[in-house]
C-alpha positions as CSV (number, residue, x, y, z in Angstrom):
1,X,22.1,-24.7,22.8
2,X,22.5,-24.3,19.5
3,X,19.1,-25.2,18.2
4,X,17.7,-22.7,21.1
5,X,20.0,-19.9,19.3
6,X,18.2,-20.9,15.8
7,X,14.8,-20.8,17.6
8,X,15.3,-17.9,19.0
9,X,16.6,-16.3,15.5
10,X,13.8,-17.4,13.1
11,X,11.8,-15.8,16.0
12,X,12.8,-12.4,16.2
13,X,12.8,-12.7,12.5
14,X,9.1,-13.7,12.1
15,X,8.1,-11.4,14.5
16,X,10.5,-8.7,12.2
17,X,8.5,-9.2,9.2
18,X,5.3,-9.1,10.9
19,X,6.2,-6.2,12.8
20,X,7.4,-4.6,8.8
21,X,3.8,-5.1,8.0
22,X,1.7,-3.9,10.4
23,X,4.4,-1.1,10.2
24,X,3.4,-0.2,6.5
25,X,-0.7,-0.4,6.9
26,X,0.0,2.1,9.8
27,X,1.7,4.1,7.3
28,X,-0.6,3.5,4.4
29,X,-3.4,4.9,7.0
30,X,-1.6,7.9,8.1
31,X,-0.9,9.1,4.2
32,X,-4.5,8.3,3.2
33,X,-5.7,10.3,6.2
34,X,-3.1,13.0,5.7
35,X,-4.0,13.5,1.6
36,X,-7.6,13.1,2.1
37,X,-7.6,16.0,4.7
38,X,-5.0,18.0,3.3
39,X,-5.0,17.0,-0.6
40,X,-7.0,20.4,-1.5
41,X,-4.1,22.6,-0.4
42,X,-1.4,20.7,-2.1
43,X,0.9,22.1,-4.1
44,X,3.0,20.3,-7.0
45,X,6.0,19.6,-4.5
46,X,3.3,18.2,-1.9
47,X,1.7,15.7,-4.7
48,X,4.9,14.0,-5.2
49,X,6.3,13.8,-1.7
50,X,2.8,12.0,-0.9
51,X,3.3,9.9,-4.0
52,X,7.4,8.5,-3.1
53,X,6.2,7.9,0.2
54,X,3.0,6.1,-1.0
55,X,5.6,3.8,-3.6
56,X,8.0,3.5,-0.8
57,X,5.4,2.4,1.6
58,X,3.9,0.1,-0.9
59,X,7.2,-1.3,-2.1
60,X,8.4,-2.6,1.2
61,X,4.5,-4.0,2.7
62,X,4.1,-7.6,1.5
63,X,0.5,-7.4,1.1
64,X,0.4,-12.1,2.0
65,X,2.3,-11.3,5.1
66,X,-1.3,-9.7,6.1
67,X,-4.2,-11.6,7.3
68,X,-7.3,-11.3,5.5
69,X,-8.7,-8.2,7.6
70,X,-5.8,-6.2,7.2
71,X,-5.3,-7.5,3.5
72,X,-8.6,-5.7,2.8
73,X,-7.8,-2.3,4.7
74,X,-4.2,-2.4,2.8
75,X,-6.6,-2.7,-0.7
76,X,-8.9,0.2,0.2
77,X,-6.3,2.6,1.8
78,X,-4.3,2.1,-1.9
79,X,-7.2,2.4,-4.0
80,X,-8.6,5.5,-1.7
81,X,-4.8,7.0,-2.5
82,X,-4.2,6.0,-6.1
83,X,-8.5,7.5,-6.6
84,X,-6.4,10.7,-5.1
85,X,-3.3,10.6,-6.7
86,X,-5.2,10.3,-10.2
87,X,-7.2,13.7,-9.9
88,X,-4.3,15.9,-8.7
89,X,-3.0,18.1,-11.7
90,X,0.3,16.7,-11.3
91,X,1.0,15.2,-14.7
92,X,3.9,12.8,-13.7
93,X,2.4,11.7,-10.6
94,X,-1.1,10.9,-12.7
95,X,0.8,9.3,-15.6
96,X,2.6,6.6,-12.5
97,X,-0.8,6.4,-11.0
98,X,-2.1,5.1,-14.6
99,X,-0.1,1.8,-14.1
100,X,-2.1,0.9,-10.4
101,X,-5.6,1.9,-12.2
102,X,-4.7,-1.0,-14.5
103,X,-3.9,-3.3,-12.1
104,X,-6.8,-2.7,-10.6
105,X,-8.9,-3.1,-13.6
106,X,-7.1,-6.1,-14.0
107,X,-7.9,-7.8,-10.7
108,X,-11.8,-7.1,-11.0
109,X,-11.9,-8.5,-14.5
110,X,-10.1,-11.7,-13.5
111,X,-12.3,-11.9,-9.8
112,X,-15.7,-11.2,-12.0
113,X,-14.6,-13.5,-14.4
114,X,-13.3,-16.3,-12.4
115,X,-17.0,-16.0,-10.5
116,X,-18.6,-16.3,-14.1
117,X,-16.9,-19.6,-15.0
């Protein structure tokens, strides 16, 4: 019985976190879509709602709970938003934008060099 009752914990658990992170690439679609339709009528206020819930959605997705496929729809979705975040006229949202550009940069200078080796 009482190995059923762990089962069925680590279960619902697994199926939790899965469920967190199919959760947060639904999300991370809806924003994208939303600021990429809407983004041109934004005002100031608009920018940085779209931004807290971008960090919040981001924050709580763990991007190796993803399979490969969704992995790569995560990646384009963030880079689609942080290419949209970075030209609004917001200064504070473009100065906390500045910190995902450089990861970015980052990650293609250690994927091209790790194919040059």
């Amino acid at each position: 019985m009482r190995k059923s009752f762990i089962f069925l914990i680590v279960a619902m658990l697994t199926l939790a976190s899965c469920s967190t992170e199919r959760r947060g690439l639904n999300q991370m679609r809806k924003l994208t879509n939303e600021v990429e339709a809407k983004g041109q009528y934004y005002d100031v206020e608009d920018w940085k709602e779209a931004y807290a819930d971008f960090r919040a959605i981001d924050e709580k997705v763990d991007i190796k709970k993803l399979n490969n496929e969704q992995a790569a729809e995560y990646g384009e979705l963030k880079g689609r938003l942080v290419s949209k975040f970075a030209k609004c006229s917001v200064q504070s949202v473009v100065n906390s934008v500045s910190s995902y550009i450089n990861e970015g940069k980052g990650i293609i200078k250690g994927v091209i060099d790790g194919l040059l080796k």
